[in-house]
C-alpha positions, 0 to 999 in steps of 0.5 A: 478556487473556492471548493479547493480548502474543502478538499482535504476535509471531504478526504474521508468521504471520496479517498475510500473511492481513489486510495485502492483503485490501483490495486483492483485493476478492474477489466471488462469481458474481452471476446478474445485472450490476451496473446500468452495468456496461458503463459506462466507469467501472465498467470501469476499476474492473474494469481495476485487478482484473484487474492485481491477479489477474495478480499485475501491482502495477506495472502496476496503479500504472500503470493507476490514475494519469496518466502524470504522476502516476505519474512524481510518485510515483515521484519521491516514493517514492525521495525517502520522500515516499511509499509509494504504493500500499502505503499503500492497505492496512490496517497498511500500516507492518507490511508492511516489518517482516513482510517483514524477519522472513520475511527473516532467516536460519534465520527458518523454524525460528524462526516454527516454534517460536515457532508450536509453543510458542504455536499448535499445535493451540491452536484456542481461543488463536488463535481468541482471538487472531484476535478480537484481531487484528481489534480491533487491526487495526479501532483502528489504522483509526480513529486511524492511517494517511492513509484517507479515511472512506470508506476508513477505514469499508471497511477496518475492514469488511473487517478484521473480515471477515477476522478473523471468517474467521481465527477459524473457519479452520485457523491451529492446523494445523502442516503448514499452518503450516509450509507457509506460513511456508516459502511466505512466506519464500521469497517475501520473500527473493525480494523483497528488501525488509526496510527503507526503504532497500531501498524507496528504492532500488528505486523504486516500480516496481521495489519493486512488481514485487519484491513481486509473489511476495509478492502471489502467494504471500499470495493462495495462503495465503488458498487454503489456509487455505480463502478462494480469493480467486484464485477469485473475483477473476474474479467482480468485480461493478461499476456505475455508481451515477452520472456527472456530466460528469468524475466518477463514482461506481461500486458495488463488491459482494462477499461476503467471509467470512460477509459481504456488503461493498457499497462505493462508490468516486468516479473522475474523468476525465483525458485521456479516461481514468477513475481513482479519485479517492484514488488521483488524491489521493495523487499531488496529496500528493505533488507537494505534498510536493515540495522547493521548487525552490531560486531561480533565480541571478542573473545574473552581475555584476561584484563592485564592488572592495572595497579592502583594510583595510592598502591607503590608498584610491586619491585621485580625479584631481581631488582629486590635482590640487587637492592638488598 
């Protein structure tokens, strides 16, 4: 297929369109609550959201783990145990080579010539090129990353959402290319993070606010290219499916695209708080993970003599008397 080898070079342009989709769980105005909306797990579902339209991903980290388990990821991530929460996304590996591409000096005029010689006004290759995308993005879901099943199978509902929705979209328009590949750049240089070390370094936290403009900035490139996920984050609809003492399971719907995307997630309760049962699994990993304390020292002994090979050893007094 002759638009597939352009795939991966188009990723800086269409990734920021696909990496987050799944985090903005974007939902239209229903006439009607969910059933169990007011329960105390679906709210906290709608909790994590309402960080995620405040542009918040620290505070989000922080609402969707225990004290606790937020300090053993943060452990975890400066020690490259864990990339938690990225590692929630689709093709989460590709967010630090995308973010480094946007980086690089002069990387606006690149992306531009690399768009104007392969995309502009091209709209039957990138709708090609889209399709492709999704069964790129739908293949790497199924053999790659650390989802569980029922991740795996709504993420790869999502990425064909997305990619149905690219295909119809204006991506061959160059004055809304050029426009986002400046937004993007920007908002990459402004986080400044372009490798592992970078990540390391930040910490989690830190990583996750420096992200934050690059969030922000994904969710108005969606606006653009005619998908207001902003919009309709304020719409979110949730409810309790059921509750069994400390674990639950809540019902997330929402259209996304052309199509209607009807989810479940499982939470479990800790010191009265609910949270979502992967993202308690995630730091579980990560305090499994964790370098084994080295064992404790012995006390400290006095070290027996050991006589010297040219020195004859000492006689014992009664062998000395004997003797003499």
């Amino acid at each position: 297929m002759p638009i597939v080898p352009n795939v991966r070079r188009a990723l800086p342009v269409l990734l920021p369109l696909l990496l987050l989709a799944t985090l903005l769980a974007a939902c239209r105005r229903e006439p009607e609550e969910l059933a169990g909306a007011t329960s105390e797990p679906a709210a906290a579902v709608r909790e994590l959201v309402d960080h995620l339209r405040r542009d918040d991903l620290a505070g989000f980290a922080r609402a969707a783990v225990p004290p606790a388990d937020h300090a053993a990821l943060e452990t975890a991530w400066r020690e490259d145990r864990s990339r938690w929460p990225l590692t929630e996304l689709p093709l989460s590996r590709q967010l630090v080579p995308m973010l480094a591409v946007l980086s690089k000096p002069g990387s606006e005029q690149a992306l531009m010539r690399d768009f104007n010689r392969q995309f502009a006004r091209q709209e039957r290759d990138l709708r090609e090129a889209a399709r492709s995308m999704g069964l790129f993005g739908v293949q790497y879901l199924k053999k790659e990353g650390d989802y569980t099943p029922t991740q795996r199978l709504h993420y790869t509902q999502v990425v064909q959402t997305i990619s149905e929705w690219a295909q119809t979209a204006p991506l061959a328009d160059p004055a809304l290319a050029r426009n986002t590949i400046n937004r993007m750049t920007a908002a990459a240089r402004k986080a400044g993070l372009t490798s592992d070390a970078d990540l390391r370094e930040a910490g989690m936290d830190g990583s996750l606010r420096r992200l934050a403009p690059v969030f922000a900035e994904t969710k108005a490139s969606f606006a653009r290219y005619g998908l207001p996920l902003e919009a309709t984050l304020a719409d979110l609809r949730t409810g309790l499916v059921e509750q069994n003492g400390d674990r639950a399971t809540v019902r997330i719907h929402y259209p996304l695209g052309n199509r209607e995307i009807d989810s479940q997630v499982s939470l479990e309760r800790r010191e009265g708080r609910w949270y979502l049962s992967d993202y308690l699994r995630a730091a579980e990993k990560a305090r499994a993970t964790a370098p084994s304390s080295p064992p404790a020292a012995a006390p400290d002994t006095p070290a027996p003599e050991t006589p010297s090979p040219s020195t004859p050893p000492a006689t014992p007094p009664a062998q000395a008397v004997k003797r003499a």
